[in-house]
N, C-alpha and C positions, 0 to 999 in steps of 0.2 A: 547785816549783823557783823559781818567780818568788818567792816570797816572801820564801826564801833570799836570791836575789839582791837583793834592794830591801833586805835588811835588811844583808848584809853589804857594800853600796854605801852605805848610809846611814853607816855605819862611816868613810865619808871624806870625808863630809859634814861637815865640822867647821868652825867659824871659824875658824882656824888658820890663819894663811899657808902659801901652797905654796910651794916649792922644786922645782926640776925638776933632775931630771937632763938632758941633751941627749947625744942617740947618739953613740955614742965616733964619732975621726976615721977611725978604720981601716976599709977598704970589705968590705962585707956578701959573705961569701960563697956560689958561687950556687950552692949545697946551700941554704940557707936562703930565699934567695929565692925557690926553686921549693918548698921549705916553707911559707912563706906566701899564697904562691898557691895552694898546693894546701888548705891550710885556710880561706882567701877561698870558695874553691869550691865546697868540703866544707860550709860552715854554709850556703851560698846553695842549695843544693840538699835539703842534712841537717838544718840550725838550724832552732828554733823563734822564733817569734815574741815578741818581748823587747823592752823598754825602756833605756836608760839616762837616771836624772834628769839635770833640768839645772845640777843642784847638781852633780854629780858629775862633768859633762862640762865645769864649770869649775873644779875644782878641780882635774883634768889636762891643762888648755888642750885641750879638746875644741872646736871654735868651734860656733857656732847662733847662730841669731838670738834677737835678745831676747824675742821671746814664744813660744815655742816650750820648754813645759817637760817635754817628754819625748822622746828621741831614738831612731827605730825601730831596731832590730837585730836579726842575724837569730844565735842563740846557741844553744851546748849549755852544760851543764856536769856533772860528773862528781867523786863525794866517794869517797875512797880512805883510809880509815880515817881519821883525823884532818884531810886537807886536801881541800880543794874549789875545784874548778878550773872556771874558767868562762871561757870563748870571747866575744866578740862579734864581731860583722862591722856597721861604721855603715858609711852609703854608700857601700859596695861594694870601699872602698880602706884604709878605717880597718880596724885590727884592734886588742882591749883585753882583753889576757889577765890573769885575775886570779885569786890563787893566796891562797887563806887559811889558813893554819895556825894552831894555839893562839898565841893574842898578837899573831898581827901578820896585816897585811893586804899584798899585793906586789902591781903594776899595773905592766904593760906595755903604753907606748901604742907600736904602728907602723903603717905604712903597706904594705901589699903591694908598692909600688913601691919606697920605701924603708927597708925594715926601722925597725930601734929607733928610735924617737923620744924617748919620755921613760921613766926605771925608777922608781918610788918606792914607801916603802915605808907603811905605818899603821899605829901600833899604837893599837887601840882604846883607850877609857878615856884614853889621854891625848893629845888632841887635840891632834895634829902628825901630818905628812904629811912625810916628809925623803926627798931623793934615793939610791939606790943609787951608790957610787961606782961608774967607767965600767968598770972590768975585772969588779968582781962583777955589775954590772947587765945587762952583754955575754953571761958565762957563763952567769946564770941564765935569760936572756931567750932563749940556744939551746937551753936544756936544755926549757925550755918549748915551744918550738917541735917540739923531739923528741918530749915527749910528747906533742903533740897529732898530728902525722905519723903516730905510732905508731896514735893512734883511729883516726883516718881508716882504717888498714889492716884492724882489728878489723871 
């Protein structure tokens, strides 16, 4: 599974300028927030031991320090015929949902306290990394949140 993940992370490792989305203005409803908390909790108890490079956690404004090139997280992730979904939890508040389907790469950074932060999306092969606009980024960013609520119950 790490392997997976470091090579489908590596995927947005590109030279490429970022572009961020920033979390729409409209306030996080608290279904959701108690979604996010509950899968903070769920990989700190459930997640395995995982990395995120530091290529990676800057090409999503992830902050670190500068010599610091790999970032603990505690992860599952789960492939469902074509896509593969992977969780992390960084220090305890971050959450980085990432969803890969054929052709393209989707990242959702937020926060347990503050939901979405940043959506974007990667298509491999052609090194760019572009924002989700804020209504599809919002929708897809819940639906995610759904389905991982839904593991948790599993």
């Amino acid at each position: 599974m790490r392997g997976i993940v470091a090579a489908v992370l590596a995927c947005v490792c590109l030279s490429a300028p970022v572009v961020c989305m920033s979390a729409p203005a409209a306030p996080m409803k608290a279904v959701e927030s108690t979604g996010l908390r509950s899968i903070a909790g769920w990989l700190k108890s459930h997640g395995v031991e995982g990395f995120l490079g530091a290529d990676v956690a800057d090409a999503i404004g992830i902050a670190r320090a500068a010599d610091v090139e790999l970032i603990a997280a505690r992860q599952r992730g789960f492939r469902e015929d074509e896509v593969l979904r992977i969780a992390q939890l960084l220090d305890g508040d971050t959450l980085l949902f990432m969803v890969q389907r054929p052709g393209e790469v989707t990242f959702f950074l937020s926060s347990v306290r503050g939901g979405l932060r940043k959506a974007l999306v990667s298509v491999p092969g052609q090194e760019a990394v572009a924002p989700l606009d804020a209504a599809e980024a919002e929708s897809n960013f819940r639906r995610e949140v759904l389905y991982w609520e839904g593991r948790i119950e599993r």
